[in-house]
N, C-alpha and C positions, 0 to 999 in steps of 0.2 A: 663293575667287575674288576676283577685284581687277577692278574697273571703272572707268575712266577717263574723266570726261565731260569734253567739251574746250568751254569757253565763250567765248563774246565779249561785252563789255559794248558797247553803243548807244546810243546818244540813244531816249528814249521815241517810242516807234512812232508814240504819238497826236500828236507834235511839231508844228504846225501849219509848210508849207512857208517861211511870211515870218519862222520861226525860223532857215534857213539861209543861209548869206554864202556865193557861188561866188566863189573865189580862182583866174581863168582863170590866172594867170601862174603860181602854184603846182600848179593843172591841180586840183584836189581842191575839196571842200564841206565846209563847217565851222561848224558851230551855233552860234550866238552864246552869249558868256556867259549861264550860269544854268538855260541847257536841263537837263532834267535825265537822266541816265546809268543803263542797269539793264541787265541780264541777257537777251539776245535772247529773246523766248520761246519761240520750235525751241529755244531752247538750255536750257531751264526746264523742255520736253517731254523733251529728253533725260533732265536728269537724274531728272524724275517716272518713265523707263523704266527706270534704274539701282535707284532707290528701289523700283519694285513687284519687281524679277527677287531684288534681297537680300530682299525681303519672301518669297518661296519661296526662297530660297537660303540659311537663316543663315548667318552668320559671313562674305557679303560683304561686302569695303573698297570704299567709293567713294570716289574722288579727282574734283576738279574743277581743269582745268586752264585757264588763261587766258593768253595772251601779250597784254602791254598796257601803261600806262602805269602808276602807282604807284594814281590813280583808281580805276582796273581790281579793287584788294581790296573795294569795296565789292557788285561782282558776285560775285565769289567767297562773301564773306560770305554773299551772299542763297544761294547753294550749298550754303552749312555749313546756316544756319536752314532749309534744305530738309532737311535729314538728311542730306546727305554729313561723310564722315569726315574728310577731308583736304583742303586747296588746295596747290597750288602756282601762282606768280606769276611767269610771263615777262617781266623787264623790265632793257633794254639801249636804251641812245640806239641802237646798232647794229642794234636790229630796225626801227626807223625807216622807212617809206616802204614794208614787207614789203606784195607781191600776194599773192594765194591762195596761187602756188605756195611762195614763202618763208614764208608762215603755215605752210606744213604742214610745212614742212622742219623748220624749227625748232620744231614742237609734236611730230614725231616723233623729233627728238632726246631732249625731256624724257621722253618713253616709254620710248623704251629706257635713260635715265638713271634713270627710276623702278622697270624692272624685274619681270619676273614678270606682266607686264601681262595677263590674259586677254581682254576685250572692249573697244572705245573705242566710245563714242558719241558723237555729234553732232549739234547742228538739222542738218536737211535745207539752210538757209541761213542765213544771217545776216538780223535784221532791216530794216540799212542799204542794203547794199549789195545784196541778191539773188544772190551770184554760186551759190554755192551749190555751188563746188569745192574746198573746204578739207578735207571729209571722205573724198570719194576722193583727193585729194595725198594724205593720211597714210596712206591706204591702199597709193596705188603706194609712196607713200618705204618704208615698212615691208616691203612685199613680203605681204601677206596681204589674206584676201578682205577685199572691201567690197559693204554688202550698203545700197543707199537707200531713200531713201522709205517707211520702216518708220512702218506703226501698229501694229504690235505685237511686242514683242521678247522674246524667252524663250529661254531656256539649257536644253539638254536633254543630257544626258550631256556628249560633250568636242564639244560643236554649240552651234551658237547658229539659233533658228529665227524667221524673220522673216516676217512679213505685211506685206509689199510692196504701197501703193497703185498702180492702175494706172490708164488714163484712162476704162479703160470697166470697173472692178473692182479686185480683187486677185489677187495668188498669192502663195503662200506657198516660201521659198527659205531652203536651211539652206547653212551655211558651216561648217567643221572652225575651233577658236576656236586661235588669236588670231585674231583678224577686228574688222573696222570697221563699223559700219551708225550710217546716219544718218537722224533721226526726224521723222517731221512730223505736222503737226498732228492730222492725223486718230486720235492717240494719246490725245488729249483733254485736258483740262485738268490743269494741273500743278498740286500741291497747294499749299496756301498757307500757309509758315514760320508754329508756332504762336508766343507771347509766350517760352514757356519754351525753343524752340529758337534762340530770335532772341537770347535773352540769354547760351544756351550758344556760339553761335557768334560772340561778340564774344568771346569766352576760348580760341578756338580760336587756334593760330599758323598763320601763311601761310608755306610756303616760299619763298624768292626766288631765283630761279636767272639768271643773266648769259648771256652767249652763250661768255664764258671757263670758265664752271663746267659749259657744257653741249659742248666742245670744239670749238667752232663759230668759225672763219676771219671777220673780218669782212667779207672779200670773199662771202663764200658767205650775208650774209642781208641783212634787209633792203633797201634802194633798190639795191644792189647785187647782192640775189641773185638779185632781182624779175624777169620773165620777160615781164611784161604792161606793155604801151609805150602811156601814156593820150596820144593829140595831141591830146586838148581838152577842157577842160571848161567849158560853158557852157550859159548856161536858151534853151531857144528862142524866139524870136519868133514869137507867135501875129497872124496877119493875115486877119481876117477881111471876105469883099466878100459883099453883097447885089446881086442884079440882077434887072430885074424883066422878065418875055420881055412882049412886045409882042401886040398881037392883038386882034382885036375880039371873038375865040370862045375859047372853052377849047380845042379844036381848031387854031387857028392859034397859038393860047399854048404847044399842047403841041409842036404843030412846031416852034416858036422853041425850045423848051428843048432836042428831041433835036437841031436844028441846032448851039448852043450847044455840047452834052455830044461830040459828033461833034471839032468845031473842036478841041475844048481834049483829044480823042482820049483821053475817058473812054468812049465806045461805039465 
């Protein structure tokens, strides 16, 4: 079996906000120098899900895939030092500016470039951003189920079976494999790279794949393949008023406030 976990590297989740610069004219947010960069944790979950299914499955290959800047190998790494087999590195000035939907275009290109693929996983979202549509994209792009919000994921014959968080429980939903499902947290903590896998995985190679090596139109990816139209980015203006109601009673006080709440046609 070959398992695919598809990563994003982030700025550390704990990042404190007055670490970011909004750049309204370039419409995006950008961390100041020094922040520091790692592996989404959905996306840490995922691959802890890949790691337990080959723990029952010998002789599963795990791949860890990223589409990213050159940066980007050092999430991967943290992939290898988790027990993954393999990385491959998505990186082209050409992916530049890539929304969800061009994330997944171009991650389901390297799939079908990698071949024989049985199962993909992915966090439920990204840490950054939230959007949390890049693992159903690969899904539509490919043409095969996608199964979300997995806590817990297991391969049973030629099925992949998933326990599905829901708002008020779970249920559990099986898909015919190749299939997609993406993980969340409720999968529980990802294990943590020992010393002796952290030193094997600086010896491991990273694939590097272009948008030419994966047959991809530069019109088709990237700020050009991109599908989602940002017109703004900006921190809002918090304006806070006190007022104080009038009244000689709690009673004429409280009529002052539902008068008030009435006017500004909150009641």
């Amino acid at each position: 079996m070959h398992i695919v976990v598809c990563a994003k590297q982030v700025p550390h989740p704990e990042t404190p906000a007055g670490q970011f610069r909004i750049d309204e004219a370039a419409r995006k947010v950008e961390p100041v120098p020094g922040v520091p960069l790692v592996m989404s944790p959905f996306d840490e979950q995922a691959v802890e899900a890949a790691l337990r299914i080959r723990e029952g499955t010998p002789g599963t290959r795990i791949t860890v895939l990223t589409l990213g800047p050159e940066s980007a190998r050092n999430a991967l790494k943290h992939g290898l030092a988790m027990g993954a087999d393999e990385a491959v590195l998505l990186n082209d000035v050409a992916f530049d500016g890539s929304d969800g939907y061009a994330t997944a275009f171009v991650l389901a290109a390297a799939i079908r470039k990698i071949g024989a693929v049985d199962l993909i996983l992915a966090g439920r979202q990204a840490a950054d951003d939230d959007a949390g549509v890049v693992g159903a994209g690969i899904g539509e792009v490919l043409g095969v189920p996608m199964i979300s919000f997995a806590s817990d994921v297991k391969v049973v014959d030629s099925h992949v079976r998933v326990e599905r968080v829901l708002d008020d429980g779970s249920e559990i939903v099986e898909a015919p494999l190749p299939a997609v499902a993406t993980v969340s947290n409720e999968i529980g903590e990802a294990r943590k790279p020992s010393l002796r896998e952290t030193m094997r995985a600086a010896r491991k190679p990273i694939v590097l794949w272009n948008a030419a090596q994966l047959g991809l139109a530069a019109d088709r990816v990237g700020a050009a393949g991109a599908r989602c139209i940002v017109e703004r980015v900006y921190a809002p203006v918090k304006e806070n008023r006190c007022e104080m109601m009038s009244g000689d009673t709690p009673n004429e006080q409280a009529a002052q406030l539902v008068s008030r709440l009435r006017s500004a046609k909150l009641l």
